[in-house]
C-alpha distance (Angstrom), angle and dihedral (degrees) to the residues before:
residue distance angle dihedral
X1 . . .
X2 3.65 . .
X3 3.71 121.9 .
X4 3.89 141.2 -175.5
X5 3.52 88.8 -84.4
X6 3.19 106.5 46.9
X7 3.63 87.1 54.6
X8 4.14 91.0 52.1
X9 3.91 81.1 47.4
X10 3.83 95.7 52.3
X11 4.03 90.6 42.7
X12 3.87 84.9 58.5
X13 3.88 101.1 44.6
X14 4.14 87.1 46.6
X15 4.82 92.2 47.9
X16 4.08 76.4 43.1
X17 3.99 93.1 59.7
X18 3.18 89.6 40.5
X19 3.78 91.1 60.5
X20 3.51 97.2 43.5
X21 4.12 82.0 49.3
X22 3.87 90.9 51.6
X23 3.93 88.0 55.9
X24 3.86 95.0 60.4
X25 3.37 101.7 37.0
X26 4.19 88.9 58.4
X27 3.50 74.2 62.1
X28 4.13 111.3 77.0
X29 3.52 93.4 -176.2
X30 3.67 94.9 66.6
X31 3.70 92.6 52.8
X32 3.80 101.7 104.7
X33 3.58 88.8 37.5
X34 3.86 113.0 122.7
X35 3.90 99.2 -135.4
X36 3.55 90.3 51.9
X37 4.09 83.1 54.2
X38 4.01 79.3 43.1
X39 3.71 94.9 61.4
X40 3.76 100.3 43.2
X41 3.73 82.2 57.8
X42 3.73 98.5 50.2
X43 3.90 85.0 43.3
X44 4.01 92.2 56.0
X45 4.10 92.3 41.9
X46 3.85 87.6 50.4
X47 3.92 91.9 46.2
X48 3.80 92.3 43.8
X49 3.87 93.1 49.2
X50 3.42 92.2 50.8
X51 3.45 111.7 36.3
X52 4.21 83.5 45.2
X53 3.54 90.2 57.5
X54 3.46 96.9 39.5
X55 3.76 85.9 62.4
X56 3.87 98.1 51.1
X57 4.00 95.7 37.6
X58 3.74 108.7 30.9
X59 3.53 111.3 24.3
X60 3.70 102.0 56.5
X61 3.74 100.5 48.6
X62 4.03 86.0 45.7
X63 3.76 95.3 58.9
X64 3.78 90.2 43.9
X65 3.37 96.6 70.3
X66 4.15 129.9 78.9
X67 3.83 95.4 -118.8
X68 4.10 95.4 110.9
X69 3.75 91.8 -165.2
X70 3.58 97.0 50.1
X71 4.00 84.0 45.5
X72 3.70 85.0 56.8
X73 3.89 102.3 40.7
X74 4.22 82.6 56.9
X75 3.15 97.4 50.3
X76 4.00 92.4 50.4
X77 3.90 88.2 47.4
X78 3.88 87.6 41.1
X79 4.15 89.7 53.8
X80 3.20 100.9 39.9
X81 3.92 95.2 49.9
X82 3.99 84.0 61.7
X83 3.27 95.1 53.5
X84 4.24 87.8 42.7
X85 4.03 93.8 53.6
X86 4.10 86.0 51.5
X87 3.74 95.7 51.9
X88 3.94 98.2 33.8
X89 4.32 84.3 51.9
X90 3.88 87.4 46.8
X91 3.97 96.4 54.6
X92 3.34 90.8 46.9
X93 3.69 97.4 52.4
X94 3.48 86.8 46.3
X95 4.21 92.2 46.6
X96 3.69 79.9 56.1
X97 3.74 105.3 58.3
X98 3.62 109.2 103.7
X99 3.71 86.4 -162.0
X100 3.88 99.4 71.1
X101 4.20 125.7 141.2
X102 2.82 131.1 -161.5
X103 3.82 99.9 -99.3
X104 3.86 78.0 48.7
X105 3.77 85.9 52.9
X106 3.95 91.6 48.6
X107 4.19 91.4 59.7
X108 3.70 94.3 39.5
X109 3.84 88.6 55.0
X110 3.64 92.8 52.2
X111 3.36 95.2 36.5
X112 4.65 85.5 53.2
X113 3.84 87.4 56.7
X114 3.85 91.8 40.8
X115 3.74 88.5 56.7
X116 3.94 96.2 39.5
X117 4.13 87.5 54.1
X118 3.54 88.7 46.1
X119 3.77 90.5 47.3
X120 3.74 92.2 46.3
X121 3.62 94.0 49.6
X122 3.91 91.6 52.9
X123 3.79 99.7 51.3
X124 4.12 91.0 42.7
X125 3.95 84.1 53.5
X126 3.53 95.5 47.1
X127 3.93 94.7 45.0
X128 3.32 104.6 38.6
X129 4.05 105.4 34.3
X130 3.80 106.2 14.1
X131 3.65 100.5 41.8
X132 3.41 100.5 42.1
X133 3.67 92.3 47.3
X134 4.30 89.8 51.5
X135 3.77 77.6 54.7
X136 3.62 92.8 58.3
X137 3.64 100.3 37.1
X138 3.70 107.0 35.4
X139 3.62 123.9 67.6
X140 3.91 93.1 -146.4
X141 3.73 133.2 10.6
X142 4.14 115.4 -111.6
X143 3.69 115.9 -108.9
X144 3.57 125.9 -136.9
């Protein structure tokens, strides 16, 4: 069973990953190191898993309800975590390719931060205007 906070909990666990990533990947030497590879991994699985059940759990009982701006703030979240899954599953392709240059190298790097603001900016939505406002609006929180 999966409830509010578990969900706040998991949004923190997945912005502190991607902190820990940030760290290593100022470092160029650790590039081609498989841990790094390791960690973008675990970052996508824990994205996927919760953005996925997000969709099924969350989402639908949020736009049931007659509360237009919680409506809206789920269907933000809901858009933007498409358009998260894409990006996070195209970095990680692309941390993947043994064949990188180093122009190649260039664009992934911006593209890493790209996805770690974007990632940042989804969890700080959800946790502190969507969740708070479920709290507010919904008498209990959907479980998984």
């Amino acid at each position: 069973m999966y409830e509010l906070d578990e969900y706040v909990r998991r949004n923190r666990e997945i912005t502190d990953l991607c902190q820990v990533l940030e760290a290593l990947i100022e470092k160029k030497a650790l590039w081609n190191n498989p841990i790094v590879n390791e960690l973008i991994d675990l970052l996508n699985d824990k994205i996927n898993t919760q953005l996925i059940r997000e969709d099924t759990t969350l989402f639908p009982t949020m736009l049931e309800n007659n509360d237009q701006a919680l409506n809206r703030l789920a269907g933000l979240s809901q858009n933007h975590s498409a358009q998260l899954l894409k990006l996070c599953s195209s970095n990680r392709a692309r941390w993947h390719n043994p064949q990188r240059s180093a122009s190649s190298d260039q664009a992934l790097e911006r593209e890493t931060w790209h996805m770690f603001d974007e990632i940042r900016k989804h969890m700080e939505l959800e946790s502190n205007k969507l969740f708070p406002r479920m709290r507010e609006q919904l008498p209990t929180s959907p479980a998984a």
